[in-house]
C-alpha positions in Angstrom: -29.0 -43.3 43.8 -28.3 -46.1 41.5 -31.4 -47.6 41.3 -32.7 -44.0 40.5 -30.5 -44.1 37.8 -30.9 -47.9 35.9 -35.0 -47.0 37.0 -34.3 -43.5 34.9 -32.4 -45.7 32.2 -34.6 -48.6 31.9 -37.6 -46.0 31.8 -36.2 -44.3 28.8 -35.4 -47.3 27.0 -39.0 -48.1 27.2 -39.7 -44.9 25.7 -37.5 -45.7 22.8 -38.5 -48.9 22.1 -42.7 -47.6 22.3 -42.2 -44.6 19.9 -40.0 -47.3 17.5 -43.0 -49.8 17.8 -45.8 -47.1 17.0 -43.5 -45.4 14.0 -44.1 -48.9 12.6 -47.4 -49.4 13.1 -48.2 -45.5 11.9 -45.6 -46.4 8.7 -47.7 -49.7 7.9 -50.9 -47.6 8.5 -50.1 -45.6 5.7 -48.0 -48.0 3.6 -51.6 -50.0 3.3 -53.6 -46.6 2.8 -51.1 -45.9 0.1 -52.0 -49.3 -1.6 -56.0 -48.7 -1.1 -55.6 -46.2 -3.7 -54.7 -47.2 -6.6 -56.2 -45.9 -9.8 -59.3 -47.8 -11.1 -59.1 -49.3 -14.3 -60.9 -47.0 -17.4 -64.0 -48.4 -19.2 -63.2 -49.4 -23.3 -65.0 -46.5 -24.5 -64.7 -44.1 -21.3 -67.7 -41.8 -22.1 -67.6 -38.5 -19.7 -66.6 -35.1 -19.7 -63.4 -34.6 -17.5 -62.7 -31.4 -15.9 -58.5 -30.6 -15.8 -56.5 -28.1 -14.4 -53.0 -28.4 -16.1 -50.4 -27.1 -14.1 -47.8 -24.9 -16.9 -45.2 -23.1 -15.9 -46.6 -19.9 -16.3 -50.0 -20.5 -14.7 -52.6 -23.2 -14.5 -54.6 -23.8 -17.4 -58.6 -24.8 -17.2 -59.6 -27.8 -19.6 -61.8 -29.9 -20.4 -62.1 -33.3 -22.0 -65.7 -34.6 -23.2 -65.7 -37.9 -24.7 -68.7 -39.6 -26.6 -69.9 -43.0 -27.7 -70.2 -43.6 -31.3 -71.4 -46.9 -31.9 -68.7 -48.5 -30.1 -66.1 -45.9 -30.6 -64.9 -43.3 -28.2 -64.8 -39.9 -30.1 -63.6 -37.0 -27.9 -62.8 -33.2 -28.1 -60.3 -31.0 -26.3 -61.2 -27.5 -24.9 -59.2 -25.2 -23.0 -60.0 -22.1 -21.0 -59.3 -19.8 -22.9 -60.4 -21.3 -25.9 -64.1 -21.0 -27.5 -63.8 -23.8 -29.7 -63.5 -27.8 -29.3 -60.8 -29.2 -30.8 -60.9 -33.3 -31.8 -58.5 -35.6 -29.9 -57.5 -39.3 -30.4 -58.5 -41.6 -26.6 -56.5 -44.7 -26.1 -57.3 -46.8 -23.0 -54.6 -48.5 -22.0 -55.6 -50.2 -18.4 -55.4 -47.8 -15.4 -54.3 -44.8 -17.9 -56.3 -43.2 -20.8 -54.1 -41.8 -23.1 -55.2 -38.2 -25.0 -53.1 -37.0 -28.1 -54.0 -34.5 -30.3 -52.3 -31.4 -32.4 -51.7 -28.1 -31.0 -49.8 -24.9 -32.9 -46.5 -26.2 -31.7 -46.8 -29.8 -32.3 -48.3 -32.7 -30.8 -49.5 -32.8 -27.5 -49.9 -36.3 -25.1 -52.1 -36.1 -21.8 -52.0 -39.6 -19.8 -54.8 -39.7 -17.1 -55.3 -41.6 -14.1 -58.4 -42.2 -12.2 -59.7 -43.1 -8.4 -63.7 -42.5 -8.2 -64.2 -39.2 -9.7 -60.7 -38.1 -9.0 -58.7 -37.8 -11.7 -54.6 -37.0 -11.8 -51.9 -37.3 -15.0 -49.5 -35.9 -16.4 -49.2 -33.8 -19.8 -46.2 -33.3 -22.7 -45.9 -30.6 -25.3 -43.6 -29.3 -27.2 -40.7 -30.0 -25.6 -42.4 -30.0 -22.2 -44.2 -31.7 -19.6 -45.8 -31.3 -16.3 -49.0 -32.8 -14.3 -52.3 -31.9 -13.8 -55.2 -33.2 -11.7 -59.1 -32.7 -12.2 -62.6 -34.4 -11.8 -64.9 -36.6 -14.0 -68.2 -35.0 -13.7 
């Protein structure tokens, strides 16, 4: 009977110690999958047209962001859903993030996107608020 019981002891020890070692190796798994994907760096003058969806907080918004090469200089527009017209928007690069700021009937607004591949995701401020967003360069 005892050696049924160190045997039923020592067994579940084992157990423990296993499903500790493979957490591990599942947490530093992911942990490096984590750190293969990390946003790639934006060209100077990041021509494209970039479809968003901004989350609000009423419902999410359809955008899109279409910048241009003019000699040198990115020029971009703005256009939202629900909106027929383009509106003109100042791009900053700024590494890993392009920055988009432009003016809105409340204010200023500020869109900072990142990028992996064609996978874009950011984050957006106006008017007091904020929230993220993600979309696709086409």
């Amino acid at each position: 009977m005892k050696h049924s019981l160190i045997r039923a002891l020592a067994a579940s020890a084992l157990l423990v110690v296993a499903s500790a070692t493979g957490a591990n190796a599942q947490s530093a798994t992911q942990s490096g999958s984590v750190a293969s994907t990390a946003s790639s760096n934006w060209a100077a003058v990041p021509t494209g047209v970039y479809k968003l969806l901004i989350q609000l907080p009423e419902q999410p918004l359809p955008a899109t962001i279409t910048v241009k090469d003019s000699s040198g200089v990115a020029v971009a527009t703005f256009q939202t859903g629900e909106d027929p017209e383009t509106h003109p928007v100042k791009v900053t690069v700024k590494g890993a993030e392009l920055y988009v700021n432009g003016d809105a009937p409340k204010g200023p607004f500020e869109i900072v996107l990142t990028r992996q591949g064609a996978d874009i995701t950011g984050k957006w401020s106006y008017a007091g608020d904020t929230g993220k967003l993600t979309g696709k360069a086409e």
